[in-house]
C-alpha positions in Angstrom: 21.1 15.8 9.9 20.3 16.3 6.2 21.4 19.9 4.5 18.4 20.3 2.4 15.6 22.6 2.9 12.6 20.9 4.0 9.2 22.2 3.9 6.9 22.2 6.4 4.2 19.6 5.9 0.8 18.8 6.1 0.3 14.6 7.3 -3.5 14.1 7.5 -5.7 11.5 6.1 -9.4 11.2 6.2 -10.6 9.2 3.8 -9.6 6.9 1.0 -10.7 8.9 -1.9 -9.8 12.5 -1.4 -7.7 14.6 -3.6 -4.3 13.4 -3.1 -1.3 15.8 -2.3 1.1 13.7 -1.0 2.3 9.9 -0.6 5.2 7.8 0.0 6.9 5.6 -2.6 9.6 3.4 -3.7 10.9 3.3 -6.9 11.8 -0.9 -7.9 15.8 -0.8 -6.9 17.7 -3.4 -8.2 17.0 -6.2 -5.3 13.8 -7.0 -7.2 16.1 -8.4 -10.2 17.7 -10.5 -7.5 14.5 -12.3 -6.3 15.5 -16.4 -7.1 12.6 -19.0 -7.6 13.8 -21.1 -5.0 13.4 -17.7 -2.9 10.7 -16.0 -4.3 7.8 -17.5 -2.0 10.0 -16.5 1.0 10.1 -13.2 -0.1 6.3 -12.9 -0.9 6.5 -12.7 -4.6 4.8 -15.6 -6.7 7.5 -15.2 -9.5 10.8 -13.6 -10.9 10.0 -10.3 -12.2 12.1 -8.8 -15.1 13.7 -5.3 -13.4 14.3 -3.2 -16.5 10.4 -3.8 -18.0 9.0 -3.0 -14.4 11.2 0.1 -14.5 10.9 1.1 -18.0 7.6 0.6 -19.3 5.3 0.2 -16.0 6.7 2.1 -12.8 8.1 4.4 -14.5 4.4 5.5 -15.9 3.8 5.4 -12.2 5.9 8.2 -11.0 5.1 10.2 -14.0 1.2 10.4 -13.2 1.8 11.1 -10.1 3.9 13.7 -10.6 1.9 15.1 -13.0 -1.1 15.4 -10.3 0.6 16.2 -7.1 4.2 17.7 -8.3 3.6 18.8 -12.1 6.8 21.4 -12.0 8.8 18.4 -11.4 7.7 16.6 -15.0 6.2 18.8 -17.3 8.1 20.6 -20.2 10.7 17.9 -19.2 9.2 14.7 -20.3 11.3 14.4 -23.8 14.6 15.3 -21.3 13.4 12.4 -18.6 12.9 9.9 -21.1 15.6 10.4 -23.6 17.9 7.0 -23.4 21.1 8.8 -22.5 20.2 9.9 -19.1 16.4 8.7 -17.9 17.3 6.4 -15.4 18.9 9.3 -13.3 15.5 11.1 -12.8 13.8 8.0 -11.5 16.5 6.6 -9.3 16.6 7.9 -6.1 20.7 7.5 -5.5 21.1 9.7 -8.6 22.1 13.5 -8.4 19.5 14.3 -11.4 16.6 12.5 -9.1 13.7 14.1 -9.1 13.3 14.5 -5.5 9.5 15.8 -4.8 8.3 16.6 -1.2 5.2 15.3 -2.5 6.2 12.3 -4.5 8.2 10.9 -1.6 11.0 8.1 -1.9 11.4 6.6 0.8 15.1 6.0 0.0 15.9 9.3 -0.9 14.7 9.9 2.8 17.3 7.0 4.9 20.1 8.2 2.5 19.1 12.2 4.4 18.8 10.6 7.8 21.9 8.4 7.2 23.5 11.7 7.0 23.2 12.1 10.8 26.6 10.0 12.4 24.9 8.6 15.3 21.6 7.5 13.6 24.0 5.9 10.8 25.9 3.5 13.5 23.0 2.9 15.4 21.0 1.9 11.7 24.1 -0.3 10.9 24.0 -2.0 14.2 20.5 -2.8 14.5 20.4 -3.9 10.3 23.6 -6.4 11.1 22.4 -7.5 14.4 18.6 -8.8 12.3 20.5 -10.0 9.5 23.3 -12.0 11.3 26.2 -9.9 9.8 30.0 -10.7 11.0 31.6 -7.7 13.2 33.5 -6.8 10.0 30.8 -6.2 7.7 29.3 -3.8 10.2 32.6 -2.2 9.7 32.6 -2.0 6.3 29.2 -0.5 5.9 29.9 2.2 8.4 32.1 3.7 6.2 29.7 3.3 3.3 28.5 7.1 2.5 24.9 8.1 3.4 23.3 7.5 -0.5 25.4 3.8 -0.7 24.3 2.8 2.7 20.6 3.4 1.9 20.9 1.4 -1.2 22.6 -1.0 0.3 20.1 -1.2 3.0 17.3 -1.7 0.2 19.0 -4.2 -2.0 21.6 -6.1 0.0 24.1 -5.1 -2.5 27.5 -3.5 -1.5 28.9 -0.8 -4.1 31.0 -3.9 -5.5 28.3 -5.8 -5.9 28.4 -8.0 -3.3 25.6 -9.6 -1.7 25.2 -9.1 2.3 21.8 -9.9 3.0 18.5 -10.2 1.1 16.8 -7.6 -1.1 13.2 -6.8 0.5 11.7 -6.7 -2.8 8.4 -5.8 -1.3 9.7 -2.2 -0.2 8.1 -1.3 -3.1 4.7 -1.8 -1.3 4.6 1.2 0.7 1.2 0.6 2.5 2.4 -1.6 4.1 4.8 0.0 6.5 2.3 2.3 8.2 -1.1 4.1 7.8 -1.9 7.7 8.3 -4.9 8.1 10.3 -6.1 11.6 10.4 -2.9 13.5 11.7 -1.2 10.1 13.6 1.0 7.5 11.4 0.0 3.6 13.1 3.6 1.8 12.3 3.0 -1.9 11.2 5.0 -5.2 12.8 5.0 -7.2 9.9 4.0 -11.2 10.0 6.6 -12.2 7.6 10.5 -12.3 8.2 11.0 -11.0 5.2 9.9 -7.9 5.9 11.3 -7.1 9.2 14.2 -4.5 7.8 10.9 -2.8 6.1 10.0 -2.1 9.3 12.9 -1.1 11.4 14.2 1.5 7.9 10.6 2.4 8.3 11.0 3.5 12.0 13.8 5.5 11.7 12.5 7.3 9.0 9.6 8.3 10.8 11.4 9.3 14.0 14.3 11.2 12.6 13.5 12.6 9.4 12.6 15.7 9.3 9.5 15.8 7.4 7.9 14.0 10.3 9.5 15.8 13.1 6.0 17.7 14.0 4.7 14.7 14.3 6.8 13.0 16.6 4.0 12.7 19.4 1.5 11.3 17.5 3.6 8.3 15.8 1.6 5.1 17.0 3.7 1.7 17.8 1.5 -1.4 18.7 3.4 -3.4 21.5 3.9 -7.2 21.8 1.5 -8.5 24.5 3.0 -8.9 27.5 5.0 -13.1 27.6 3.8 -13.7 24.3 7.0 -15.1 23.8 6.5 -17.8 26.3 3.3 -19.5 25.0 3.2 -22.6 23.3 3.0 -22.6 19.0 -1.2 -22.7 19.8 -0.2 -19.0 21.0 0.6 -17.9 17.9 -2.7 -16.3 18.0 -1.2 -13.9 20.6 1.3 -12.6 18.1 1.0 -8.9 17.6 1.6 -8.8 13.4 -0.2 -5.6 11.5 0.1 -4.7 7.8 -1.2 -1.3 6.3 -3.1 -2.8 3.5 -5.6 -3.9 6.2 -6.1 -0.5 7.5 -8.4 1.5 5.8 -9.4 5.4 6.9 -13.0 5.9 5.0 -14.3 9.1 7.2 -12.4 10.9 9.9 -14.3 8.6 12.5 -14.4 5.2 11.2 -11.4 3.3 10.5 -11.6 -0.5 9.2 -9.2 -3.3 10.1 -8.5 -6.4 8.5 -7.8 -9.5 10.3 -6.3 -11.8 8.0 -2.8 -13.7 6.9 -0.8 -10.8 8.0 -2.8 -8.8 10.4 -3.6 -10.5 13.6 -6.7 -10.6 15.8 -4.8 -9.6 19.1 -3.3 -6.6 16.6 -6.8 -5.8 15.9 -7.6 -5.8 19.7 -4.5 -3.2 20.6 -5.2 -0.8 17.8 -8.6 -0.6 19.1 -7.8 0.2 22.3 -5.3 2.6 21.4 -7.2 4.1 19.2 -10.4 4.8 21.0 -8.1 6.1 23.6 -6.1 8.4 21.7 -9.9 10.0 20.5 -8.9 9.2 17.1 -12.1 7.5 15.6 -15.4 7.2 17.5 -15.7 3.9 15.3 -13.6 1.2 13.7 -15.0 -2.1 12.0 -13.2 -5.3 11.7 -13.2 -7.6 8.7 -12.1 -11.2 9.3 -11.3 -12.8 5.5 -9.9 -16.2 5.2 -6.3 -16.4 6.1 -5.7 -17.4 2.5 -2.7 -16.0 0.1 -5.3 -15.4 -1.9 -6.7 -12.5 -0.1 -3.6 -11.2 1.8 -4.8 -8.3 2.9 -8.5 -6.3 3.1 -7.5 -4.5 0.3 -6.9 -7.3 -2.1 -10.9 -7.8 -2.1 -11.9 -4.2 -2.1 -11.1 -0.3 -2.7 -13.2 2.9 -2.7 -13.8 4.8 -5.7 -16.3 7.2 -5.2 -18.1 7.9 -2.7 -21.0 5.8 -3.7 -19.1 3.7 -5.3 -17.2 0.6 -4.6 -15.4 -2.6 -6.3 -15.2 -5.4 -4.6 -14.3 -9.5 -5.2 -18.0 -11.7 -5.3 -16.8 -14.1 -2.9 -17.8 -11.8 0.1 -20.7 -10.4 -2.0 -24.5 -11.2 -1.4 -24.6 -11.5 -4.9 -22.0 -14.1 -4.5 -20.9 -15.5 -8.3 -22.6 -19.1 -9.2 -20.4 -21.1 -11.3 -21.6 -22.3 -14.6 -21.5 -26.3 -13.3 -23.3 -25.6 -9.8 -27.1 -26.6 -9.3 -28.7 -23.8 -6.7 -28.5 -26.5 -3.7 -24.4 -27.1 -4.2 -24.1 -23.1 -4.9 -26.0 -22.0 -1.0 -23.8 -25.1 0.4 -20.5 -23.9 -0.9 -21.3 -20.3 -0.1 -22.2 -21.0 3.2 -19.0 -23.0 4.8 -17.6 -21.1 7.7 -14.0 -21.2 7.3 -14.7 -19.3 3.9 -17.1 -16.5 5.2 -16.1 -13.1 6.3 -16.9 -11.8 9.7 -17.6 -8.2 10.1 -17.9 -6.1 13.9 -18.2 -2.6 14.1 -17.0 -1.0 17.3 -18.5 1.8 18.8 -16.3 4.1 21.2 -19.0 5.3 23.1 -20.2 1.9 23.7 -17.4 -0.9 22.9 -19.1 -3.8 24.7 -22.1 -3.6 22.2 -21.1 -4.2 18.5 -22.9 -4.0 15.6 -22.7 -7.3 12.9 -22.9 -6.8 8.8 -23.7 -9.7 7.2 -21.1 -8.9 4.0 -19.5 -6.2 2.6 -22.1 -4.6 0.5 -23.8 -3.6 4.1 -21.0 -2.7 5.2 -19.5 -0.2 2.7 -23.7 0.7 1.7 -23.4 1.7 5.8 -19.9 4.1 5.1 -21.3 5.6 1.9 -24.8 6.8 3.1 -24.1 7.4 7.2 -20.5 7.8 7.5 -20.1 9.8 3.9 -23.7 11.2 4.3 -24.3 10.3 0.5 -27.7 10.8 -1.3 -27.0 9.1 -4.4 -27.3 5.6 -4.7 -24.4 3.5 -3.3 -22.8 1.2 -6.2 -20.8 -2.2 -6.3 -18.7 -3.0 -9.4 -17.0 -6.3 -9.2 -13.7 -7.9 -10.1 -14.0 -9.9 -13.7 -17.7 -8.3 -14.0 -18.8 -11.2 -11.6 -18.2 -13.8 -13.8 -16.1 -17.3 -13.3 -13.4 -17.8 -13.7 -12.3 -13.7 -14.3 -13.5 -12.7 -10.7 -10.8 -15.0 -9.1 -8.1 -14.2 -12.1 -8.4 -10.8 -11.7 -8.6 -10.4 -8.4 -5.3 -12.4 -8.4 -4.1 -9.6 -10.3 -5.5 -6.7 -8.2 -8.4 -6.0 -9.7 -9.9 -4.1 -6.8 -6.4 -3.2 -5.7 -7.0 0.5 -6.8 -5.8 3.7 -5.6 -7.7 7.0 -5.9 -6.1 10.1 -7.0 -9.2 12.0 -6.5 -13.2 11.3 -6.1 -13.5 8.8 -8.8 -10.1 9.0 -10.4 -8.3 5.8 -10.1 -5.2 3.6 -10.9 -5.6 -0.1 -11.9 -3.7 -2.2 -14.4 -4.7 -2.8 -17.8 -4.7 -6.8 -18.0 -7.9 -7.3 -15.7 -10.3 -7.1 -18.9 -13.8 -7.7 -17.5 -13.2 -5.6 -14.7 -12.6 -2.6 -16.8 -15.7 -3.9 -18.6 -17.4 -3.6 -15.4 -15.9 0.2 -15.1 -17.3 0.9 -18.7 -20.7 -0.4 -17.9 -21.2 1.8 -15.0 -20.3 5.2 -17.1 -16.5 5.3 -16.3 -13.9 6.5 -19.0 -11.1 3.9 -19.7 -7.6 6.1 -20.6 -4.4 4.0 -20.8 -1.5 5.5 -19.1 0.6 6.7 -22.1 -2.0 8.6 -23.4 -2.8 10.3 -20.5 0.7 11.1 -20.1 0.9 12.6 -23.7 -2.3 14.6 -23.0 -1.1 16.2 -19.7 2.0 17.2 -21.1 0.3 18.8 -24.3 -1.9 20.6 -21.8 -4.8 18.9 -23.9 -6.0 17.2 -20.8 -5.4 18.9 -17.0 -5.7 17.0 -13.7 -8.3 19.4 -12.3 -10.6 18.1 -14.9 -10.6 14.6 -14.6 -13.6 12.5 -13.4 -15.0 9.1 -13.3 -12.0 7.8 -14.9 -10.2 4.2 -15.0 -6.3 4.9 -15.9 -4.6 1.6 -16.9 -1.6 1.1 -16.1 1.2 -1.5 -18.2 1.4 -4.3 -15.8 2.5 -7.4 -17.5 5.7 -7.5 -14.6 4.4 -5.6 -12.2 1.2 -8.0 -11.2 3.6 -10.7 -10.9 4.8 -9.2 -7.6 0.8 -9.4 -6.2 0.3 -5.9 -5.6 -1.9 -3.1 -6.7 -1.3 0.4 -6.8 -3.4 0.5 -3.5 -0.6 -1.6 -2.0 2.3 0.9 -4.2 1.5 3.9 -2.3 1.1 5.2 1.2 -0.2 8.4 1.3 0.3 11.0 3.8 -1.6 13.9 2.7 -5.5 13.8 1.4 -8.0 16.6 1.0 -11.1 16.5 3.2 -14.1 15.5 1.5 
């Protein structure tokens, strides 16, 4: 078991906008550079991504911010050091021995290189990663005597020390929502839909079970089960699968979760974590959101985040105010806006009472619902809208995660900087617009200090970074928020 001194630590989440103290990463490794066209779809990315611009001039502004909120005595006083070109890349990657290596800024690789450590958990980690990947008997020889930091890496990337390639990268490690949810003080593990991201999930695992960050919390780790001969219905009982992604979980009060049933997160899913939910006495409430099974949306989170308390932004296509294109008469514009396969279904389940649900007609009800009864908020309950709610920039910047956004604090937030009438829309409604680079240049000055901060938009460079469809919503998963 890993040497190092661990603290103890606090894993609670409540809500989706308060003050964040800690959250899981991972830093882009060097599998994203390997992502092929003829692969890419396969691997859920819509395009190649250049590695060294991601990690140089976007995630890397990432990992600074963050530290400078949650870890600040990791970066500050140190940001000429981190960034000078000799040595910068060693305090950002996580097999380097100058890594920065927060307890609140959390790689996850940083954490299976420490339970890799542990000789029995290594073979067993070996085994199970050559038995999904198909690997000959002496490969799994080879990487067993791979030390604990190359192993991890290797793991990640699918890249031996001598650059050889065992197995695909699974680029979309980087998206750490997706490989569990905090829920108050239980973590829900996901089953992801996609092949591709079936290692995710089994590293994933044995982080959470062995690590010992976690190992307080070893009771109150939630795994959803296959249902029972799922395995021997026909293709029609696909529906039966058990598949659940953590960008369609979505803690917004201590009582009321929400769950997305979409293109990754399945309706029978929907049906276990309900049950096991309400029976653990987590929530006395959680609300379901069926969006189109479209790559469009992906996830819940694709079409909306929390800012505020009050205040929301959200895509128009599940909006009452719905956006009329410029070449639609009113008839054509209630007709299109009113076929089935295209409209989101929301039921809100009651613990106390499961059998009697309670129906929102859209999302503005919904989330007006969370912000006034759930939140108990007097002020008035506002929408802001990816591209401003006009076509074609709603459905562009959506694309590009405009309401993919991830709250630091009560109306703090992360987005990136291409989605221009969006930010318009943040402007409009008495937000600040900083991009990242000056914010950085302030905190370190001292000029500007966390604490401080409100009703702010930080942009973030994302000219490579939106190619792999994911926001900073999807880039995080955190495991420590402040009660609001």
């Amino acid at each position: 078991m890993p040497k190092h001194h661990y603290p103890k630590v606090q894993v609670s989440v409540s809500s989706e906008i308060g003050r964040l103290r800690r959250l899981l990463v991972h830093s882009p490794d060097s599998g994203l550079g390997k992502v092929v066209p003829s692969k890419a779809q396969d691997w859920l990315f819509e395009d190649i991504v250049h590695l060294d611009t991601i990690r140089r001039k976007e995630y890397d502004y990432y990992t600074k911010i963050l530290l400078y909120f949650l870890d600040p005595e990791k970066i500050r006083g140190r940001l000429t050091e981190v960034d000078d070109e000799r040595n910068r890349r060693a305090f950002y990657k996580p097999g380097n021995d100058e890594f920065f290596r927060s307890d609140k800024v959390v790689e996850l690789q940083w954490l299976l290189a420490d339970i890799l450590m542990d000789h029995e958990i290594k073979l067993k980690l070996v085994a199970s990663v050559c038995a999904i990947e198909g690997c000959s008997y002496d490969t799994q020889k080879d990487l067993q005597q791979l030390s604990p930091v190359d192993l991890a890496k290797t793991f990640i990337s699918g890249t031996m020390t001598d650059d050889i390639m065992l197995f695909a990268p699974i680029p979309n490690f980087i998206f750490t929502r997706d490989i569990g949810i905090v829920i108050n003080n239980h973590v829900l593990l996901n089953k992801p839909a996609k092949k591709a991201r079936t290692r995710e999930a089994l590293l994933a695992k044995y982080i959470f079970f062995n690590h010992p960050l976690f190992q307080e919390y070893q009771d109150k780790i939630i795994e959803l089960a296959d249902t029972h001969h799922h395995f021997l219905l026909p293709r029609e009982g696909d529906d039966k699968k058990v598949t659940l992604e953590g960008g369609d979980v979505m803690v917004v009060s201590k009582d009321h979760v929400l769950i997305g049933v979409s293109e990754r997160t399945s309706l029978e899913a929907a049906h276990q974590a309900i049950k096991l939910l309400f029976e653990k006495n987590l929530v006395k409430k959680i609300t379901i959101i069926k969006i189109p099974k479209k790559r469009d949306y992906m996830h819940i989170d694709t079409i909306f985040t929390q800012i505020k308390r009050n205040v929301w932004i959200l895509l128009g296509n599940f909006s009452r105010k719905a956006v009329k294109h410029e070449d639609e008469d009113t008839v054509q514009w209630i007709l299109e806006n009113n076929k089935k396969e295209d409209k989101m279904k929301i039921i809100q389940f009651r613990k106390k009472d499961p059998g009697n649900p309670e129906y929102f007609d859209n999302l503005e009800d919904l989330l007006t619902d969370i912000s006034k009864n759930d939140l108990e908020c007097t002020e008035k309950v506002r929408f802001l809208y990816s591209g401003n709610n006009e076509f074609p920039f709603d459905a562009r910047e959506q694309w590009t995660d405009s309401c993919n956004l991830l709250a630091l604090k009560e109306g703090v937030v992360l987005g990136y900087d291409r989605n221009d009438k969006t930010v318009e829309a943040f402007r409009a409604n008495g937000f600040n617009v900083i991009h990242a680079h000056e914010l950085v240049t302030a905190l370190e000055s001292g000029v500007t200090n966390p604490d401080d901060l409100e009703n702010t938009l930080i942009l973030m460079p994302s000219a490579e970074l939106s190619r792999a469809r994911g926001g900073f919503h999807c880039m995080s998963m955190p495991l420590h928020r402040e009660d609001i």
